[in-house]
C-alpha positions as CSV (number, residue, x, y, z in Angstrom):
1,X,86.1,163.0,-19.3
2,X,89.5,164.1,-19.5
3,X,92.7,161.6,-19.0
4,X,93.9,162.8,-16.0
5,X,96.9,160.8,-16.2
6,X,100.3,162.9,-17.1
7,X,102.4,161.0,-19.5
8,X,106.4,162.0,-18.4
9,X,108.3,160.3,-21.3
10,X,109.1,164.1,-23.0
11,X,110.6,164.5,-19.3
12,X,112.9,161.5,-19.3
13,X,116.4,161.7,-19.6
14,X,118.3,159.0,-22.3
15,X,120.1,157.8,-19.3
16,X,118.3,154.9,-17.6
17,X,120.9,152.1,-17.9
18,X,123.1,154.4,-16.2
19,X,122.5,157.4,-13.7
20,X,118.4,157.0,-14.3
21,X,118.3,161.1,-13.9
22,X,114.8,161.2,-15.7
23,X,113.0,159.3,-13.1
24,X,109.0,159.3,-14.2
25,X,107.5,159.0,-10.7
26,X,109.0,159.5,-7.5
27,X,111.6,157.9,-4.8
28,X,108.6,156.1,-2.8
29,X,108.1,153.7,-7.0
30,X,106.2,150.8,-4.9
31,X,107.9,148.6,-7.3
32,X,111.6,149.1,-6.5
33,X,112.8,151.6,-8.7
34,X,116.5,151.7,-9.8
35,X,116.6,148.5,-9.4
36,X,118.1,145.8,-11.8
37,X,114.9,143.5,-12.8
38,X,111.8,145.4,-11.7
39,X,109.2,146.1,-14.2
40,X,109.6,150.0,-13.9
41,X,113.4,149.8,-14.5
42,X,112.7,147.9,-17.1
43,X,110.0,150.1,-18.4
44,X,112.0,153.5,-17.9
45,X,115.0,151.7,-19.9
46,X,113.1,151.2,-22.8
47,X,111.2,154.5,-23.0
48,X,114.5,156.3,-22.1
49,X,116.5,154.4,-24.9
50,X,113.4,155.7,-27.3
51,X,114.0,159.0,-26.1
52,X,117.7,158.3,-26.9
53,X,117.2,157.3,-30.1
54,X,114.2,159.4,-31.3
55,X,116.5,163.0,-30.0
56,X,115.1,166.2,-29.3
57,X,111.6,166.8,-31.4
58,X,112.0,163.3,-33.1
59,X,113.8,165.5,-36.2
60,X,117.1,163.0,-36.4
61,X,117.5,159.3,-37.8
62,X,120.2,157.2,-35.7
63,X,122.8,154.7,-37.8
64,X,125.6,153.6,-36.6
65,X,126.4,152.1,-39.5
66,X,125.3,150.2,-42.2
67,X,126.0,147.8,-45.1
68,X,124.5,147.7,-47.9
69,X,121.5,147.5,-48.6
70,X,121.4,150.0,-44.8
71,X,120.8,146.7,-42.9
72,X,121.5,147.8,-39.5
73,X,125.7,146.9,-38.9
74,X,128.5,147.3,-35.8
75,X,130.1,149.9,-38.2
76,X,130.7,152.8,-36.8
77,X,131.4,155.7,-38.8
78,X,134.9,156.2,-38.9
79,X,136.8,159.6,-38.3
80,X,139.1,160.5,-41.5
81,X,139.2,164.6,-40.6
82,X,137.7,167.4,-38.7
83,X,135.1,167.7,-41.2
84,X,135.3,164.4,-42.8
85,X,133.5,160.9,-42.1
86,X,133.5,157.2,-43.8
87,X,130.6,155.2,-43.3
88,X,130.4,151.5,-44.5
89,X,128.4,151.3,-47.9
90,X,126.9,153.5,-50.6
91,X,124.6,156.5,-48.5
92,X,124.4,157.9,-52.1
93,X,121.3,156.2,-53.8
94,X,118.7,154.5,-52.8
95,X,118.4,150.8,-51.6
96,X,117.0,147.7,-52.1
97,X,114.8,148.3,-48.7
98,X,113.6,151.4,-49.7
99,X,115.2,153.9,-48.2
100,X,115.7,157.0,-50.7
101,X,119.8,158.4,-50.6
102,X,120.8,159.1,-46.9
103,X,124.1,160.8,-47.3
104,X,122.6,164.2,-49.7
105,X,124.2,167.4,-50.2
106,X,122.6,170.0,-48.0
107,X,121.3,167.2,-45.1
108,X,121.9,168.2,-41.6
109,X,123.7,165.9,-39.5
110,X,124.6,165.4,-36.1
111,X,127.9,163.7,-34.5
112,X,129.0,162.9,-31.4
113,X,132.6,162.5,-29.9
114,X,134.1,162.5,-26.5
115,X,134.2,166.3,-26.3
116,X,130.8,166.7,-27.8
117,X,128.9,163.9,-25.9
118,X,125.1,163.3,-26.6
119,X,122.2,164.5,-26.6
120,X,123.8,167.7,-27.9
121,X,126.9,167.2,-30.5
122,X,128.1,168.8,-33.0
123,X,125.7,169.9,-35.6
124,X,126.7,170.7,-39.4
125,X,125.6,170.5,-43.3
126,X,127.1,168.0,-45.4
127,X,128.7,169.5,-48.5
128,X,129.7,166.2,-50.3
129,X,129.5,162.5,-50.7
130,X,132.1,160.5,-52.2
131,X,131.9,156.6,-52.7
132,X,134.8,154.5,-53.3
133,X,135.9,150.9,-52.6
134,X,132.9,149.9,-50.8
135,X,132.6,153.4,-48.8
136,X,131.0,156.6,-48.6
137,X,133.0,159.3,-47.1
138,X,130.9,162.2,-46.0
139,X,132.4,166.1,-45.9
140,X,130.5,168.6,-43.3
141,X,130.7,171.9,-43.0
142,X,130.2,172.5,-38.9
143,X,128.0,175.1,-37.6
144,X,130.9,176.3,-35.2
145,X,134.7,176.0,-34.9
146,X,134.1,172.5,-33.1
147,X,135.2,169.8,-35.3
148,X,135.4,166.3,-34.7
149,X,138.1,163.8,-34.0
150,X,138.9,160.3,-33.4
151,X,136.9,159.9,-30.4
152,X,134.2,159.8,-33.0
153,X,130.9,157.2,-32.1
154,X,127.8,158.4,-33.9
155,X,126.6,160.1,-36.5
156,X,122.8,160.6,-37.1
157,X,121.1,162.1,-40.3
158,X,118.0,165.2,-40.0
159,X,114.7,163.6,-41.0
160,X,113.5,165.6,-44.5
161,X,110.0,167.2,-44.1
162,X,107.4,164.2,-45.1
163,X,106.6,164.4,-49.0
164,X,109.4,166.9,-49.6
165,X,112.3,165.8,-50.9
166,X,116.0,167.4,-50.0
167,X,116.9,169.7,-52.9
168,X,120.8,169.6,-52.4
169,X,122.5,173.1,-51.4
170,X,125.4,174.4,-49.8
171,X,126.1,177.6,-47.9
172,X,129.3,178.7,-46.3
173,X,131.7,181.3,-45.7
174,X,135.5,182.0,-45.2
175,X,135.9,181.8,-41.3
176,X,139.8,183.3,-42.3
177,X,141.1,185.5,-44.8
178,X,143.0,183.8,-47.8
179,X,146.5,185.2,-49.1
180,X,146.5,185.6,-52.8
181,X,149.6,185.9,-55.3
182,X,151.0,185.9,-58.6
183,X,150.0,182.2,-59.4
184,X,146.4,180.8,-59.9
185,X,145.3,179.8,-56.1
186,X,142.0,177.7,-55.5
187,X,139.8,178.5,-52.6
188,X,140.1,177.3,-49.7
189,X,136.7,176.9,-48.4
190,X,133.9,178.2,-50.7
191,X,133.7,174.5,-52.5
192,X,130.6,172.6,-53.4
193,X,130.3,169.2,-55.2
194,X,128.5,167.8,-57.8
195,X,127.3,164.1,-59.3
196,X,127.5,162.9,-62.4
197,X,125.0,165.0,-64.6
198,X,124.4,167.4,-62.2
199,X,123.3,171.2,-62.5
200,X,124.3,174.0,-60.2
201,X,124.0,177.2,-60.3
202,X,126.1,179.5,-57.3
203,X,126.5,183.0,-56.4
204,X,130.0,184.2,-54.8
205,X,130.3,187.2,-52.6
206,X,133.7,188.1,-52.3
207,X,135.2,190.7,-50.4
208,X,138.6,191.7,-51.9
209,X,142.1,193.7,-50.3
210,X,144.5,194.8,-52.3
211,X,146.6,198.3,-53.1
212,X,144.0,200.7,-55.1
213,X,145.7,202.1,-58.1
214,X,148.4,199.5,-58.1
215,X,147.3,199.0,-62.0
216,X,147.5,195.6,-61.4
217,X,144.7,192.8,-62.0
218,X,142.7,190.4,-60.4
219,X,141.4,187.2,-61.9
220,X,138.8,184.5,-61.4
221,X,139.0,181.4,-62.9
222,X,137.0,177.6,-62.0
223,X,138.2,174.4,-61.4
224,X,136.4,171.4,-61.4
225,X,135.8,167.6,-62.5
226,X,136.7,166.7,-66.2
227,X,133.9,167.4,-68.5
228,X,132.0,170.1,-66.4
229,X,131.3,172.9,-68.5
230,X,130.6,176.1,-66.6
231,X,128.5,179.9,-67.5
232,X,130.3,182.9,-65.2
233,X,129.8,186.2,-65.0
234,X,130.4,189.3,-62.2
235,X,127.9,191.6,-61.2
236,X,130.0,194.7,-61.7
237,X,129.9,197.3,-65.0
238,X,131.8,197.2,-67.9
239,X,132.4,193.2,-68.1
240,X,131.8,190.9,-70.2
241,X,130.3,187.1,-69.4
242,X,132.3,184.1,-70.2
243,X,131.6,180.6,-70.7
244,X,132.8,176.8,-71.4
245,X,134.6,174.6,-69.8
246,X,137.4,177.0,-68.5
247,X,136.1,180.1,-68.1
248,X,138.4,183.3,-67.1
249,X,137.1,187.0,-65.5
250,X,140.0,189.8,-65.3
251,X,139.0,193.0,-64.2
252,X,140.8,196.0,-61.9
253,X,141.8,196.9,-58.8
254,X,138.8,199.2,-58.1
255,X,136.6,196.8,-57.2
256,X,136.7,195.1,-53.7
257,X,133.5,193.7,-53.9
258,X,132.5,191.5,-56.5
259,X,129.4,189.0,-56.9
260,X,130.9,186.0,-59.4
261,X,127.6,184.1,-61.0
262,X,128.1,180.4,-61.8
263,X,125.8,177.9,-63.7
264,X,127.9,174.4,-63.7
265,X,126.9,171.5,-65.9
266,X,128.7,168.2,-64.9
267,X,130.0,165.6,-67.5
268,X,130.2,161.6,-66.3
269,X,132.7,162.5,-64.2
270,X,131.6,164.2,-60.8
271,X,134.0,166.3,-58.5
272,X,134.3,169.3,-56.2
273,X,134.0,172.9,-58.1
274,X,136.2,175.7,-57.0
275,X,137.2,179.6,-58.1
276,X,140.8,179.7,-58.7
277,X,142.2,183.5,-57.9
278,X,145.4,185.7,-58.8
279,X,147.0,188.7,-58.8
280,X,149.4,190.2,-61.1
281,X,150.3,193.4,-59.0
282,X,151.4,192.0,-55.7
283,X,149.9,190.0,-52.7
284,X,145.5,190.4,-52.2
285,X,143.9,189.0,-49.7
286,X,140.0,187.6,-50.0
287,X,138.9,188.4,-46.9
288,X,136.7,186.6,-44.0
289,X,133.3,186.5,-44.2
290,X,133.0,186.0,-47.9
291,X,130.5,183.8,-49.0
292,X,129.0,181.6,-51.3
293,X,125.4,179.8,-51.8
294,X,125.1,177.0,-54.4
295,X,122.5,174.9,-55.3
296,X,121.4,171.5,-57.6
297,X,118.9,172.6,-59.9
298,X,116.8,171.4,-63.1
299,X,116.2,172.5,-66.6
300,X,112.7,173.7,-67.9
């Protein structure tokens, strides 16, 4: 015999301690719903905080802060920039009560602010973690102009896939077209960072405006922590590869669309890893819309 009973709780709002909007049975509750002490108030507070707390499809973990090791705290993560967070702690390892490292490269989290109330957010990739003085501060990269700001109260981490561990990887592109001169220029937004011992390998796609013919140059260089050591090349004919731990590209003005290959090999010292550009012919531009995928990886 089936259970003919329907179970609502998917239904519920995360609003019972204030405008109850996910009411599980009707206006006529024989047991006084809405208010203050009955059992069903009670009932639809706690299932509605679950719902709360669980989100949408159970797929995010709720902190608002910890200390270490991630007992549960009053910190709140604090706001530092649009795309920046500190949290109270070390998210970068794994702790004494065996939670594996929270704040990974590549993990998707969720925050909310007074412009971007729950249950939705703002949702984003973080593209570093940085400890220092007791502190992890987290970089995101949002999925949308949105950004957050001091009216920042939560921030919850994606739950990995059971069994399968996050491989750390960033993806992102130039939302505005960077202005390139004579001198060497880092870039603005196509950054990823890496831990101490860690191996990366990136590809670049950048899409390049300049004068054709101008018989002028445009060079690639990378920038990262001391010690890194890097292999580069571009996927265009008629150059060579280069390698170490300062590793140059020229090439000329006829190409507008290069692919630059990077394997990086950090040192003891980890850091962000950018391509520096320039121009010895006059202002370029790499446009919006390039883009670059990077990823940890291991040896064989």
């Amino acid at each position: 015999m089936s259970n003919p009973v329907t179970y609502a709780y998917s239904t519920w709002q995360p609003d019972a301690a204030g405008a109850d909007s996910g009411h599980p049975i009707t206006q006529t509750d024989p047991m006084g719903a809405g208010t203050s002490n009955d059992a069903a108030g009670w009932v639809r507070l706690l299932e509605s905080q679950m719902r709360r707390r669980s989100s949408v499809a159970c797929q995010w973990e709720e902190w608002l802060g910890i200390n270490t090791p991630y007992s549960p705290s009053p910190n709140a993560p604090v706001y530092i920039a649009g795309n920046q967070f500190r949290l109270t702690g070390d998210w970068t390892v794994a702790s004494a009560g065996f939670y594996s490292p929270i704040a990974v490269v590549g993990r998707r989290v969720q925050a909310f602010t007074n412009g971007s109330p729950s249950p939705n957010g703002i949702l984003g990739t973080i593209t570093a973690a940085t400890v220092a003085a007791g502190a992890t501060t987290v970089t995101v990269a949002w999925d949308s102009a949105a950004s957050i700001d001091s009216s920042l109260t939560e921030v919850q981490f994606g739950i990995p896939t059971p069994g399968v561990a996050i491989i750390p990887s960033v993806s992102l592109y130039k939302a505005n077209l960077q202005a390139i001169t004579g001198s060497a220029t880092p870039d603005t937004s196509l950054i990823f960072t890496m831990a101490a011992q860690d191996r990366w390998m990136a590809k670049f796609v950048l899409f390049l405006n300049w004068t054709i013919g101008s018989g002028g140059n445009f060079t690639v260089t990378v920038s990262g922590p001391s010690g890194a050591t890097y292999n580069m090349g571009v996927s265009t004919s008629g150059l060579a590869a280069s390698s170490g731990s300062s590793p140059s590209i020229t090439f000329s003005s006829t190409n507008n669309v290069i692919e630059v290959l990077l394997f990086a090999a950090c040192g003891s010292t980890p850091g962000s890893v950018t391509l520096q550009y320039q121009e010895s012919a006059g202002p370029s531009q790499v446009l919006a819309g390039s883009f670059m995928t990077a990823q940890r990886v291991t040896g064989a």
